[in-house]
C-alpha positions as CSV (number, residue, x, y, z in Angstrom):
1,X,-17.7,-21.5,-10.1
2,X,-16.3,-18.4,-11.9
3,X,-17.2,-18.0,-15.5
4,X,-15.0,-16.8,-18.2
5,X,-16.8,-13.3,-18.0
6,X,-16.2,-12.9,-14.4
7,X,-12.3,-13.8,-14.1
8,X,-10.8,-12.0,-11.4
9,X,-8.5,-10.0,-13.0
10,X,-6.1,-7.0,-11.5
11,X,-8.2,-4.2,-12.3
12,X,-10.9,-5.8,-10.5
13,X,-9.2,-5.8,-7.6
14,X,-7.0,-2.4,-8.1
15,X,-10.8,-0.4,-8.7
16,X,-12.2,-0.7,-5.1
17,X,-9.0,-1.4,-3.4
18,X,-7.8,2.4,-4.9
19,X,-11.2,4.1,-4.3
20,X,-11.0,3.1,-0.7
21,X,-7.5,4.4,-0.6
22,X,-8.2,7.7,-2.5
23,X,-10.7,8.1,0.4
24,X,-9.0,7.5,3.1
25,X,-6.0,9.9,1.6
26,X,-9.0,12.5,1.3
27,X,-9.9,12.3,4.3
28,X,-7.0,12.6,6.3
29,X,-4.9,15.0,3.8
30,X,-7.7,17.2,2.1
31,X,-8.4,18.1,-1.8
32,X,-5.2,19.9,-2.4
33,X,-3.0,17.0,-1.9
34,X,-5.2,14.5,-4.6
35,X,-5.3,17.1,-7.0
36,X,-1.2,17.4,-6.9
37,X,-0.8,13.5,-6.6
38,X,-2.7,13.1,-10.1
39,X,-1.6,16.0,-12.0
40,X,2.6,14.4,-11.2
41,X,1.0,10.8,-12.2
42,X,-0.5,12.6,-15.6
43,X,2.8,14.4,-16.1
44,X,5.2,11.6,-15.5
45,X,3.0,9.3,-17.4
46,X,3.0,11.8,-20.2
47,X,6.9,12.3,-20.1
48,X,7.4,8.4,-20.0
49,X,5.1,8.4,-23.4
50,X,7.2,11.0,-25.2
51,X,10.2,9.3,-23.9
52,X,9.5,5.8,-25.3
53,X,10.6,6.2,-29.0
54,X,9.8,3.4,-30.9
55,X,13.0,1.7,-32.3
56,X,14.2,2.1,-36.2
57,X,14.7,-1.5,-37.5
């Protein structure tokens, strides 16, 4: 019986599942390759930010 504290939820799944991933890509690929992976995800994630104006009403 799951409680309402413990709902499965995606980040519960996404946290081990990516960690096991990030591993494995470290493993095969090497430091280098992480480092440029997350420093796109930070810049496109920043670019979307500045590109979602909020609308005028």
């Amino acid at each position: 019986m799951v409680k309402n504290s413990q709902k499965v939820t995606a980040a519960n799944i996404g946290e081990p599942a990516s960690s096991i991933v990030a591993g494995i890509i470290l493993d095969h690929v090497g430091e280098k390759f992480i480092i440029v992976v997350c420093t796109s995800l930070i810049i496109i994630g920043g670019i979307n930010i500045l590109l979602s104006v909020p609308k005028k009403n």
